[in-house]
VEXNUSE-725396 format. One line per 3 residues: number of its first residue (from 1); their letters; for each residue x, y, z of C-alpha. Coordinates in steps of 0.001 Angstrom, whole numbers. Layout:
N
NUM> a> X:Y:Z ~ ...
END
This chain:
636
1> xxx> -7787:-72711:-52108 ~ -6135:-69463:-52257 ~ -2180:-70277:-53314
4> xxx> 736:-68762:-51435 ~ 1899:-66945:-54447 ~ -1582:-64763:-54108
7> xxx> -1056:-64535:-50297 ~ 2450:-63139:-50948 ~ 1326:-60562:-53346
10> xxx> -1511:-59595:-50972 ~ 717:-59684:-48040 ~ 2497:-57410:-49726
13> xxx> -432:-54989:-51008 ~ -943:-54720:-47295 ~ 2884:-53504:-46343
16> xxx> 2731:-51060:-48806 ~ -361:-49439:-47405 ~ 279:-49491:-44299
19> xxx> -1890:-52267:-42721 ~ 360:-54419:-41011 ~ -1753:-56359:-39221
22> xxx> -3075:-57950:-41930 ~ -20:-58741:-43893 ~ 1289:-60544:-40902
25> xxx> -1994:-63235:-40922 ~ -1567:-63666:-44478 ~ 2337:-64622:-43747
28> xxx> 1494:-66971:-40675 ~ -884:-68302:-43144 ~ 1593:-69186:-45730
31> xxx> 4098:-70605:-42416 ~ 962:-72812:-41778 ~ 1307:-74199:-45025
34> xxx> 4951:-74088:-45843 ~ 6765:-73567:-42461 ~ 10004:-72976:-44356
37> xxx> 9001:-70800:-46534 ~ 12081:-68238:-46658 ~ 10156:-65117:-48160
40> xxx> 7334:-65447:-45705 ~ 9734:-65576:-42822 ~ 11462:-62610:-43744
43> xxx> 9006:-60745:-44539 ~ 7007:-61568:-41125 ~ 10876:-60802:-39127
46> xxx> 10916:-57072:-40525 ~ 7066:-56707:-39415 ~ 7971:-58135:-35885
49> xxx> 10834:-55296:-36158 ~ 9122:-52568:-37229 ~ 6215:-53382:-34112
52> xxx> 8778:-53583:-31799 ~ 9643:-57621:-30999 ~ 13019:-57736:-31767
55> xxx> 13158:-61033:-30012 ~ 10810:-62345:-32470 ~ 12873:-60974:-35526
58> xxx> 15566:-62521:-34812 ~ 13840:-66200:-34126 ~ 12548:-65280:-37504
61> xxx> 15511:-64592:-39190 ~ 17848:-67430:-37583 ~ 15628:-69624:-38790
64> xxx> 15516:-68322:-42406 ~ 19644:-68292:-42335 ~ 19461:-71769:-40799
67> xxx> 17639:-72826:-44097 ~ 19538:-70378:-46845 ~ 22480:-68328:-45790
70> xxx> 22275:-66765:-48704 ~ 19105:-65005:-48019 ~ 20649:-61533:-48190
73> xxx> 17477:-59784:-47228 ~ 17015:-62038:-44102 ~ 20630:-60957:-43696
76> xxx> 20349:-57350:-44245 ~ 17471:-57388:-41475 ~ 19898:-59094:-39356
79> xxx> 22751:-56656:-39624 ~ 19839:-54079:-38849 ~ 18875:-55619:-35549
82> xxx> 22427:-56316:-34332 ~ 22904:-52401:-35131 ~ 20255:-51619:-32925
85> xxx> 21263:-53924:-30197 ~ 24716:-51841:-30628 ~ 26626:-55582:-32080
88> xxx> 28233:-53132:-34641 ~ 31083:-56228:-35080 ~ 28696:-58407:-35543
91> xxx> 26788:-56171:-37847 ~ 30011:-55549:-39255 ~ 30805:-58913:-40011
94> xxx> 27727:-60070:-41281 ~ 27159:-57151:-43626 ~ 30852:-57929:-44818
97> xxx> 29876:-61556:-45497 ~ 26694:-60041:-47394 ~ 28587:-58241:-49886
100> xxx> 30985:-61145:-50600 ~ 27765:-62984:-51378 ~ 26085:-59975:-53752
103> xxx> 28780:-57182:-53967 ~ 25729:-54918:-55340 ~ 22586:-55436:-52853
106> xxx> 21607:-51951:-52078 ~ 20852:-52686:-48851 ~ 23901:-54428:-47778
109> xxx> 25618:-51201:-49188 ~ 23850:-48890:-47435 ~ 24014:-50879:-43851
112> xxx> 28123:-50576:-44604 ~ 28198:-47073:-45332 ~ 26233:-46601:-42327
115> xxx> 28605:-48498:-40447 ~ 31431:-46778:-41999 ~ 30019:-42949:-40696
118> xxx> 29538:-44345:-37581 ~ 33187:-45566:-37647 ~ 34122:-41382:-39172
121> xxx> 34886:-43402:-42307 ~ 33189:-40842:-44903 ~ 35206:-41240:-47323
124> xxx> 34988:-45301:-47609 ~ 31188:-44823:-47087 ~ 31498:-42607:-49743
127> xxx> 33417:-44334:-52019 ~ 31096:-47362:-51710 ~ 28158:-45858:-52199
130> xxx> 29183:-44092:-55608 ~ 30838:-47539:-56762 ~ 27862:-49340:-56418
133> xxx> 25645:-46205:-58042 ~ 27852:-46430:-60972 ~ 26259:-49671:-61559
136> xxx> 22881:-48672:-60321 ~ 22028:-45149:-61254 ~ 18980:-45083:-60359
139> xxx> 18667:-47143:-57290 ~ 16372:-45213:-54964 ~ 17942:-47114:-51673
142> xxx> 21779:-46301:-53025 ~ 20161:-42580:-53751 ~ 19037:-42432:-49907
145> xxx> 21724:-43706:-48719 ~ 24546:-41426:-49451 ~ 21459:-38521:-48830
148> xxx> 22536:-39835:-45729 ~ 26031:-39708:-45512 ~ 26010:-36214:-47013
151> xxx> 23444:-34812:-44071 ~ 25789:-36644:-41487 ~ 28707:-34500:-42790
154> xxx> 26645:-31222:-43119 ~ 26550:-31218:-47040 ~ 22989:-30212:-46511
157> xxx> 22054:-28840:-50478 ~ 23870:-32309:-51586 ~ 21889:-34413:-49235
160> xxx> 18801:-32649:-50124 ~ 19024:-33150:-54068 ~ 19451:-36778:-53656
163> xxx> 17051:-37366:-50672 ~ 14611:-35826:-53327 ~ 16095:-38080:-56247
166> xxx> 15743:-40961:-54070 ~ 11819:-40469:-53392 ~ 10892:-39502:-57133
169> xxx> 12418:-43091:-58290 ~ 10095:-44941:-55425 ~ 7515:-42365:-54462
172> xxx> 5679:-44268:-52232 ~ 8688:-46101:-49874 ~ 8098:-44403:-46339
175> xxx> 11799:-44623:-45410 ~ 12723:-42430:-48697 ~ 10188:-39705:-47226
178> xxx> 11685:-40022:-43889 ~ 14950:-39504:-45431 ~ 13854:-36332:-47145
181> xxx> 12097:-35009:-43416 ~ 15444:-35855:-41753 ~ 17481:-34228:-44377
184> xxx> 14618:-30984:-44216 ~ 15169:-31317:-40211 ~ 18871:-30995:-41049
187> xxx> 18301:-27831:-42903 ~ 16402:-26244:-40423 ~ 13194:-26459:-42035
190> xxx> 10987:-27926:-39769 ~ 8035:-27225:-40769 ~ 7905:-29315:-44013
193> xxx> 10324:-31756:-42180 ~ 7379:-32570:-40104 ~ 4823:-32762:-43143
196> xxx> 7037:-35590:-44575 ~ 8048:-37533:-41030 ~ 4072:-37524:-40201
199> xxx> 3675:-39222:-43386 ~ 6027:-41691:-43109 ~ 5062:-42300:-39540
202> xxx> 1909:-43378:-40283 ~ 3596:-46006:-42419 ~ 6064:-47233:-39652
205> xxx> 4204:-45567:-36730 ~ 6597:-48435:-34537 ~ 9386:-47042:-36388
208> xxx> 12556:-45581:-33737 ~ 14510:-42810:-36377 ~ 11321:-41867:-37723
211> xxx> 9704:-40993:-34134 ~ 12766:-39607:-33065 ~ 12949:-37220:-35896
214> xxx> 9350:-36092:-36136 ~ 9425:-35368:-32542 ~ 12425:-33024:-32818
217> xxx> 10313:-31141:-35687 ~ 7096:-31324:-34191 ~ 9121:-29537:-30732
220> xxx> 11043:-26778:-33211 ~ 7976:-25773:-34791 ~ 6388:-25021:-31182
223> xxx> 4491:-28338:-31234 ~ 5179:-29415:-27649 ~ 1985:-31605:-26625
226> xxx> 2384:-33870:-29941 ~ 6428:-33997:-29105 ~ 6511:-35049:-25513
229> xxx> 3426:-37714:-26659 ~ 5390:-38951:-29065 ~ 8545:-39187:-27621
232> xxx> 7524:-40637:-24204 ~ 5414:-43865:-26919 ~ 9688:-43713:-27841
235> xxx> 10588:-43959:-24203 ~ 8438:-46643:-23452 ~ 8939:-48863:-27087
238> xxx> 12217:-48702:-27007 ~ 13441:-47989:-23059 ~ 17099:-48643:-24509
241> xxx> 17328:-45700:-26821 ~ 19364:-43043:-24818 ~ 18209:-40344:-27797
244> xxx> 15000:-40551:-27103 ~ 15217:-39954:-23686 ~ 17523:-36642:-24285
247> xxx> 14826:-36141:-26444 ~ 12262:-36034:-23518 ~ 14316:-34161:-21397
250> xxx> 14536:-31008:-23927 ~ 10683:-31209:-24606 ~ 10137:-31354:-20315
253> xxx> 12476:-28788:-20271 ~ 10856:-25896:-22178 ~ 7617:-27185:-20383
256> xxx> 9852:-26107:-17040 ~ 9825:-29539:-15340 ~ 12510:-32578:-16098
259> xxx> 13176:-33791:-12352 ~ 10552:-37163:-13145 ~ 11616:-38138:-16503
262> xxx> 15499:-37177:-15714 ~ 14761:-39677:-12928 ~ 13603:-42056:-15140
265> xxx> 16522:-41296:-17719 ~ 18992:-42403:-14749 ~ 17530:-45937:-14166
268> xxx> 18031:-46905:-18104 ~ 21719:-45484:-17839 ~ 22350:-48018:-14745
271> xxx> 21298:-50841:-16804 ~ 22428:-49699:-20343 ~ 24796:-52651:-21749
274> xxx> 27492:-49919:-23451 ~ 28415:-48154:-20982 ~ 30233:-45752:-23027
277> xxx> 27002:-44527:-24909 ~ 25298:-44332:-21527 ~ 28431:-42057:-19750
280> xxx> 28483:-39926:-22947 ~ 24227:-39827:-22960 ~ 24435:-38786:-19060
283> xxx> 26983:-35625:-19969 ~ 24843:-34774:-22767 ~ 21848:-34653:-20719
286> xxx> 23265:-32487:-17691 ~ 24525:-30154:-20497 ~ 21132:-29553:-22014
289> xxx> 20034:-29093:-18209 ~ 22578:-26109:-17663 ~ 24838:-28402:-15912
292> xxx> 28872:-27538:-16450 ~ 30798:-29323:-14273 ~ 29212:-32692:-14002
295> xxx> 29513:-33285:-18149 ~ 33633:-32331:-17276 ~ 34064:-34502:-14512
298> xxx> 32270:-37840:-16292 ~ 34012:-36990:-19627 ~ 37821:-35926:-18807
301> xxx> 38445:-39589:-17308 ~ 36838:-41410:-20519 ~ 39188:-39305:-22649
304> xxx> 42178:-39675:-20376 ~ 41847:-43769:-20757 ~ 43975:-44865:-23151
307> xxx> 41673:-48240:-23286 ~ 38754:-45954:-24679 ~ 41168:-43975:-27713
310> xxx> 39427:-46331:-30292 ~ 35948:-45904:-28917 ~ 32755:-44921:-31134
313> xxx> 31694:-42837:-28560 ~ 35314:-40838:-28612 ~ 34121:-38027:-30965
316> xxx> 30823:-37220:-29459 ~ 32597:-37145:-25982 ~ 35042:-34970:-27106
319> xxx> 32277:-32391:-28551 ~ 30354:-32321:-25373 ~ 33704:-31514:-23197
322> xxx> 34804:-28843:-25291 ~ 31282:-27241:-25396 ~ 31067:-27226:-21818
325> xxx> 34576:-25808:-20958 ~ 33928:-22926:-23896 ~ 30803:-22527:-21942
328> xxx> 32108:-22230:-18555 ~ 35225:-20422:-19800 ~ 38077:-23266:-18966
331> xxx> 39988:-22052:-21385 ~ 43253:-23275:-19609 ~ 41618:-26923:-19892
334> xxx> 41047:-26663:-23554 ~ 44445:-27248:-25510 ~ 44722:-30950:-23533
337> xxx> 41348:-31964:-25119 ~ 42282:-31205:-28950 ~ 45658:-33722:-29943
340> xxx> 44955:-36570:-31887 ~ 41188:-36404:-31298 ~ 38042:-34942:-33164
343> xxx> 39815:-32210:-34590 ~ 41475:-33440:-37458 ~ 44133:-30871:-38524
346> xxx> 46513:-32640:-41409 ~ 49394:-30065:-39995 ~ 52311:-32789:-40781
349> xxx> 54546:-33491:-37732 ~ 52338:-31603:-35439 ~ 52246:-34145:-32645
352> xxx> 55803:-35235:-32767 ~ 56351:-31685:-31532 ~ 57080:-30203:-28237
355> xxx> 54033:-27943:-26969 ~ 55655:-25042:-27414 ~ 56738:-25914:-31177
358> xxx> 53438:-27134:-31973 ~ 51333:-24027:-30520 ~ 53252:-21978:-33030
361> xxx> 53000:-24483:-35623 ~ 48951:-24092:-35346 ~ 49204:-20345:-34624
364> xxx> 50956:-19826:-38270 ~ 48142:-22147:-39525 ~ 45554:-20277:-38397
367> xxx> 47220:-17647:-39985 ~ 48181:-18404:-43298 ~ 47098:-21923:-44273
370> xxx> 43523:-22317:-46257 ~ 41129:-22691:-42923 ~ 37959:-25989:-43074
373> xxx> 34748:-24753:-41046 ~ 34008:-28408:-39693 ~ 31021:-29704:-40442
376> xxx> 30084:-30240:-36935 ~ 29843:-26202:-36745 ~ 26520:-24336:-36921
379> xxx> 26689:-21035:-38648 ~ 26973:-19066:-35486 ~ 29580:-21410:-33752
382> xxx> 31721:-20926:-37301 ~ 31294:-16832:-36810 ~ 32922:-17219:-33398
385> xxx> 35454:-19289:-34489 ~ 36666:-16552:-37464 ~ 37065:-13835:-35281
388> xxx> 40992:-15971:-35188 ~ 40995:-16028:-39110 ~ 40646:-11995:-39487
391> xxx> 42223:-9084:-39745 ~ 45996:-10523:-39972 ~ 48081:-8837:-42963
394> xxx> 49954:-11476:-42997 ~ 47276:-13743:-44564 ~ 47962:-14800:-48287
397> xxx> 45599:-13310:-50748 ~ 44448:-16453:-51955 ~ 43981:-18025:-48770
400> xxx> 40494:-19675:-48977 ~ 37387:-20850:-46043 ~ 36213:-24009:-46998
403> xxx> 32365:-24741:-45600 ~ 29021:-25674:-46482 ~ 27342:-23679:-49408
406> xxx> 24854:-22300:-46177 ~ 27705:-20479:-44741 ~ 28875:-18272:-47564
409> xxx> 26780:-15665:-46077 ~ 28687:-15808:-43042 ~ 32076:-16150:-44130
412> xxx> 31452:-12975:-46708 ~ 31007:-11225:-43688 ~ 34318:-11550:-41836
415> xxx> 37627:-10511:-44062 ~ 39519:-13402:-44016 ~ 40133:-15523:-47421
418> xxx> 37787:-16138:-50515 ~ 35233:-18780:-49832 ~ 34162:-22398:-51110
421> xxx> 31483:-24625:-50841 ~ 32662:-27635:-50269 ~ 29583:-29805:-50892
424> xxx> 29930:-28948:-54824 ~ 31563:-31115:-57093 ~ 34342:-28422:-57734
427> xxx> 34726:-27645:-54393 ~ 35380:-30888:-53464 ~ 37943:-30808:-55775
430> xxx> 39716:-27560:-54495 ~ 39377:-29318:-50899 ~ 40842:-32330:-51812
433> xxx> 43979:-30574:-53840 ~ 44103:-28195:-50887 ~ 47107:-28204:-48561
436> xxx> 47069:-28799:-45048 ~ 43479:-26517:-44779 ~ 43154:-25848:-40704
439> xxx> 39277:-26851:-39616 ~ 38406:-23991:-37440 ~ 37811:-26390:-33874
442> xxx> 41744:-26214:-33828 ~ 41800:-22894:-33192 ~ 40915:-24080:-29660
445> xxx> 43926:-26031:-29293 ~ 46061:-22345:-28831 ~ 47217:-21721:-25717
448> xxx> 44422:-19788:-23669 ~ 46777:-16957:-23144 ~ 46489:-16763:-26940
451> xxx> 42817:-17567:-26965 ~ 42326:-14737:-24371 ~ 44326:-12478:-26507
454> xxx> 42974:-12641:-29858 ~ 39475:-12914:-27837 ~ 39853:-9553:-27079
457> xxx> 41215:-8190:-30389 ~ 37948:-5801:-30767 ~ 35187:-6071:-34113
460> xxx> 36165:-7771:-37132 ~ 32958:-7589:-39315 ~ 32767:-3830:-40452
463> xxx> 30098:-2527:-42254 ~ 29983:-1635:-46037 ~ 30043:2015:-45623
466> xxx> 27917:3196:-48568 ~ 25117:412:-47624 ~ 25663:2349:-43831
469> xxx> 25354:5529:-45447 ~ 22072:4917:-47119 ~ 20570:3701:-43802
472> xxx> 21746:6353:-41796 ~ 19468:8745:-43936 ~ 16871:6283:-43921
475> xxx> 16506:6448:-40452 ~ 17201:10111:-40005 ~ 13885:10688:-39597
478> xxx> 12949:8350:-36910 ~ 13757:9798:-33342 ~ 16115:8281:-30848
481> xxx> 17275:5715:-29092 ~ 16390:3270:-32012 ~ 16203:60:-30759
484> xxx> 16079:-2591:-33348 ~ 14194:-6273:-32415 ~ 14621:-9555:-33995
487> xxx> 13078:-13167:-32848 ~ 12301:-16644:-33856 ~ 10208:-17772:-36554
490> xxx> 7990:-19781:-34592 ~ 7531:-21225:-30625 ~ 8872:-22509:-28718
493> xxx> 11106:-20342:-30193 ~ 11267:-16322:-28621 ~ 8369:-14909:-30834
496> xxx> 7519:-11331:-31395 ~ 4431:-11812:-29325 ~ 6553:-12536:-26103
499> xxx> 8165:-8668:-26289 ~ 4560:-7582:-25236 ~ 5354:-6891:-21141
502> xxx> 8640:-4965:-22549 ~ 7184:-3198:-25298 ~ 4395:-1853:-23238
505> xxx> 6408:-1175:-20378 ~ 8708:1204:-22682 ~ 5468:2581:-24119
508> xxx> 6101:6283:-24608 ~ 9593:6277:-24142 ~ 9995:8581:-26532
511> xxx> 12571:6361:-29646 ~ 11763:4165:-32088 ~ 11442:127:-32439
514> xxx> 12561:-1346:-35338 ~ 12495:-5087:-37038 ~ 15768:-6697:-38268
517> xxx> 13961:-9336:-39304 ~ 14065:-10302:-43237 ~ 12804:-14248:-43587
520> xxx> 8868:-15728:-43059 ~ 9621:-14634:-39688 ~ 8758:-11444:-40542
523> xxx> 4577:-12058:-40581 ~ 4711:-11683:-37173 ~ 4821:-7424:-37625
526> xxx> 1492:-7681:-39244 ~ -108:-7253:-35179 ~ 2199:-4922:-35207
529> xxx> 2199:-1768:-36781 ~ 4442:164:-34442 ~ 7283:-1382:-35532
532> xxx> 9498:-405:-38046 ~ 9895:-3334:-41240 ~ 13666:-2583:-42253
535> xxx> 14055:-6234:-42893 ~ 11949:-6061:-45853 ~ 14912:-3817:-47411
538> xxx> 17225:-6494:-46974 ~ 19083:-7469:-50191 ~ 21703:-9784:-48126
541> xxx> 23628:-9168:-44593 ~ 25286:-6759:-45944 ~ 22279:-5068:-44994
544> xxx> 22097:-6245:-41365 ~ 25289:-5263:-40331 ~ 25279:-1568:-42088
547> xxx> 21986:-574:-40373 ~ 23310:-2358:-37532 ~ 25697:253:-37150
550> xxx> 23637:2877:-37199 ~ 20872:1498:-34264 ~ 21384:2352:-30931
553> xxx> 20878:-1391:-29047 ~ 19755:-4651:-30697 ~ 17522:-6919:-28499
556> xxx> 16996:-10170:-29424 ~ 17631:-14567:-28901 ~ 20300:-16529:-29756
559> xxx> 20866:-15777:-33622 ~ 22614:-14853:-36286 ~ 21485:-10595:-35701
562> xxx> 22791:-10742:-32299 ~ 26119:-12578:-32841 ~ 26695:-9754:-36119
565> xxx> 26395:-6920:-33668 ~ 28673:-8296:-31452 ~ 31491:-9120:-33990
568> xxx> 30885:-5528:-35032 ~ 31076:-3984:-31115 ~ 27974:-2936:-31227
571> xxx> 25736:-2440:-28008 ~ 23296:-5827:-27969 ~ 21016:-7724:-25733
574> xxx> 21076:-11572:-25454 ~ 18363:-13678:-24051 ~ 19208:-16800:-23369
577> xxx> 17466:-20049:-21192 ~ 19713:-21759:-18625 ~ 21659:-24175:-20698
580> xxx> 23131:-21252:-22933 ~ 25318:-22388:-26043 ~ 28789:-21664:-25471
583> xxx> 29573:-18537:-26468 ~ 27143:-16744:-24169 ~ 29410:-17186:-21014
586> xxx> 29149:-13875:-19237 ~ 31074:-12278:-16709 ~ 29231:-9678:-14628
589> xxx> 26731:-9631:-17435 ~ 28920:-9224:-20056 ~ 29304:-12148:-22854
592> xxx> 32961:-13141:-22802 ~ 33315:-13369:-26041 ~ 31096:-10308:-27597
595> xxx> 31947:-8074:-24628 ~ 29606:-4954:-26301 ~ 26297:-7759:-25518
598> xxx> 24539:-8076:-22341 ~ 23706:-11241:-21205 ~ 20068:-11592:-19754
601> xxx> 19611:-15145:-18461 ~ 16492:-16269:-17329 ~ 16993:-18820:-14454
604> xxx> 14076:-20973:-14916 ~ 13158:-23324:-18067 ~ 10220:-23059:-19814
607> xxx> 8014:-21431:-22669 ~ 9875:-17629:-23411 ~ 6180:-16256:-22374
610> xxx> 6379:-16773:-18891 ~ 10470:-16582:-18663 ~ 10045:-12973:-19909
613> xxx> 8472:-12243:-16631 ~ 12094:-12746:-15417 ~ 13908:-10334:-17921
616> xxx> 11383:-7807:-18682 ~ 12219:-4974:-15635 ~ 15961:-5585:-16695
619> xxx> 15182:-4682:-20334 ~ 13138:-2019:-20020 ~ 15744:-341:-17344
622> xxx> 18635:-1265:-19933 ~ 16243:868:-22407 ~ 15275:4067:-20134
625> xxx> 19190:4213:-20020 ~ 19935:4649:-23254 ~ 20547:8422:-24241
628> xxx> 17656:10320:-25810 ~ 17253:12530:-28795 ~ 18833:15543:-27101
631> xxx> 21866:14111:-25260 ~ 22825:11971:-28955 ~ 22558:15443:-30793
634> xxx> 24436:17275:-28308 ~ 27167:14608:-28320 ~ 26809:14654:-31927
END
């Protein structure tokens, strides 16, 4: 008779491959034998978890703790389950109760820290995480886990050398490779994100943070089919998971249809048992729809409810209203949105102050104090945002931008204070000995006279003029209008391939096309050969901006080329889907806050080949306009 020890170890063999059909028989097995046994239950609970039957698990693991509440792995499954249930003071509680028992299980320590981010407590989740590593070095699970932490606050190259760490020290665990895809998603690489979240799927194909992230990869690397397949199996596992549903919505959306599953979205928000998460979830999804309004009017009241000041869901609701009153231009709505909220300015006695007092208290901030580019900002939401920090003589000459190593680039470009990564050990340092830094959110917190104002205070990224210089005689010889391109590296995405009905409308119109594109995305010239390659020239933005200056339009998505020719002044062509990001609000076709960039909106979702259909008699009469050869050298 085969013993239970050997139907353990197999049972195991089996989880570790993958095959966990068959390590749940040789567990019932075992129960048939020993009905108590502890490991066997537990075991069997986080199988029944991982397939989905989390009324199963937790039969499973009641029973274990009925028998040994000390069973910290029955425990730490527990505290998992009431986390997905959203029991967070139950999970809370229990994980608390865990770490009295074993003040070192790595699992128990990661559950808190989790709970701890969730809570905005970084630097407790933090702080445990590094305790219990300085006991455990090389604990791949402790290694993971603040990988974790560090991609929830945006310190993406810190994240990514311990999400690596973590998966070297247990090469095979699929959650340490999901880690890595999530932190590579993070990142914005996709593409290898994907490689390492298929992997680990096949592992824990029932797994809900796994399919939720591989789906978001598989739809930014132009994978649509594979995304909405896997992320209505999401829908349908787990009805209850309001993420996956947004998730569906944005992969229906560039397909150009969301009225069935945004139907379906609103019968799980009815019945949703927090009815914060489902208010917030609703905004979000109108928002990613195009819808304005509607996000404001569900929002403001959640806000406005004292009863709600302590809520979870506080922070996220806060992001979402801002967003959509930047986007539909409320400025005058703004400043009531920022006190005491999600943008944490240390400014002391700020909100003890009278309105007036405390608007001039954050306008000398902005102006002299060391400035914080949150981590909740993307690099072109932070070069927005420093338009506020420039150009003031007034500002110290050792003021300093803290942000994420990423955004160096981006801060070099705008004159405003010496930069520092933050997600260094140093520059942790400097941040933490720092006084009173300003994150750059608060700037919306000015008065929207004053937002209007400094708005409107012209370019503030110039050009390095001898970098200018030398392309000015590089393109010398090229005849005019130059109009320089740039795209997406990949669908669904705006790809060079989609310029095809504008490019051969303009055919023969007499200037020259040219590429500012300098990354992978540049393979795409190869069908091609009309179009100039000055990206390959690139040594660093520098670059960009300098020839920049010297084109005569830019035409291109939402990205980083388009954004620098507006903070320069220079003429540029947006295109943008329905639900535009913020900063593209337009008035009379004119982006409010790069007024030298056209706004050309296509007013249908769906794949950028069939919405250019919409903008391409625009574009090519916004080209034919631009003056030729003879009228730039008689202007000269």
């Amino acid at each position: 008779m085969t013993s239970v020890e050997d139907r353990l170890k197999a049972a195991a063999q089996h989880i570790m491959s993958g095959d966990r059909g068959s390590a749940a028989a040789l567990l019932e097995s075992v129960l048939d034998v020993t009905p108590g046994h502890c490991g066997a239950l537990s075991a069997l609970a986080e199988i029944r978890l991982e397939e989905g039957d989390a009324d199963q698990a937790m039969q499973l693991l009641n029973e274990v703790l009925s028998r040994d509440r000390t069973h910290c792995d029955a425990r730490n499954l527990l505290t998992t389950l009431l986390l997905a249930r959203n029991k967070r003071d139950d999970a809370r509680e229990l994980v608390d109760e865990t770490l009295e028992l074993s003040p070192l299980n790595s699992r128990a320590c990661a559950l808190r820290a989790d709970i701890h981010v969730a809570d905005s407590e970084f630097e407790q989740a933090e702080h445990l995480l590094r305790g219990a590593l300085s006991e455990q070095p090389e604990d791949a699970t402790l290694l993971s886990a603040l990988a974790s932490l560090y991609a929830a606050v945006r310190q993406n190259r810190a994240a990514l050398h311990l999400a690596q760490e973590a998966l070297a020290r247990d090469p095979g665990n699929p959650r340490h490779l999901a880690r890595l895809g999530c932190v590579l998603a993070e990142l914005g690489d996709h593409q290898k994100a994907a490689t390492h979240l298929a992997t680990a799927h096949l592992k824990l194909p029932t797994d809900p943070v796994i399919m939720l992230f591989l789906a978001e990869s598989q739809a930014a690397t132009g994978q649509t089919r594979e995304a909405r397949a896997l992320a209505k199996r999401l829908t349908l596992r787990y009805p209850g998971l309001l993420a996956g549903w947004l998730l569906l919505i944005r992969v229906e959306a560039l397909r150009g249809d969301t009225r069935k599953v945004f139907s379906d979205f609103l019968q799980q928000v009815k019945k949703h048992p927090d009815k914060a998460a489902a208010l917030v979830s609703l905004a979000m999804a109108y928002r990613s729809l195009g819808y304005l309004s509607k996000p404001i009017r569900l929002l403001q009241p959640f806000l406005e409810n004292d009863a709600n000041a302590n809520s979870q869901h506080r922070p996220q609701a806060l992001t979402v209203l801002r967003d959509c009153m930047l986007a539909s231009d409320s400025l005058e709505n703004l400043a009531a949105t920022v006190p005491g909220t999600a943008l944490p300015c240390r400014m002391s006695g700020a909100e003890a102050q009278e309105p007036e007092d405390a608007a001039e208290a954050l306008e000398r901030a902005i102006s002299h104090n060391d400035l914080l580019i949150d981590p909740t900002l993307s690099s072109l939401d932070a070069l927005v945002l420093l338009r506020f920090a420039s150009g003031s003589p007034s500002v110290p000459p050792r003021r300093r931008i803290f942000g994420a190593a990423h955004l160096a680039p981006v801060a070099d470009l705008v004159d405003a204070g010496s930069f520092v990564a933050f997600d260094s050990p140093q520059g942790r340092q400097v941040l933490a000995e720092s006084d009173d830094p300003v994150p750059l959110t608060a700037i919306v917190g000015l008065p929207h006279e004053q937002l209007m104002k400094r708005r409107q205070a012209g370019p503030y990224v110039r050009p390095d003029e001898t970098r200018r210089r030398k392309w000015r005689d590089a393109l010398h010889e090229f005849p005019r209008p130059i109009v320089a391109l740039a795209w997406d590296g990949s669908p669904p995405g705006l790809v060079l391939e989609d310029y095809r009905p504008i490019l051969s409308a303009c055919e023969g119109f007499g200037g020259t096309f040219i590429s500012v594109m300098w990354d992978k995305a540049r393979h795409q010239l190869s069908s091609w050969p009309g179009i100039i390659d000055a990206g390959k020239h690139f040594a660093d933005l520098s670059d960009l901006s300098a020839l920049l200056a010297e084109v005569d339009l830019l035409i291109g998505p939402d990205g980083l080329p388009v954004h620098v020719a507006g903070a320069m002044g220079r003429p540029a062509a947006v295109l943008t889907r329905p639900a535009h990001p913020w900063y593209w609000h337009a008035n009379r076709g004119k982006a409010t806050w790069y007024p030298s960039v056209r706004v050309f909106r296509s007013k249908r979702f769906g794949h950028w080949t069939s919405l250019m259909e919409d903008l391409s008699d625009p574009l090519r009469d916004l080209i034919s306009g631009l003056p030729s050869e003879e009228k730039i050298l008689a202007s000269g």
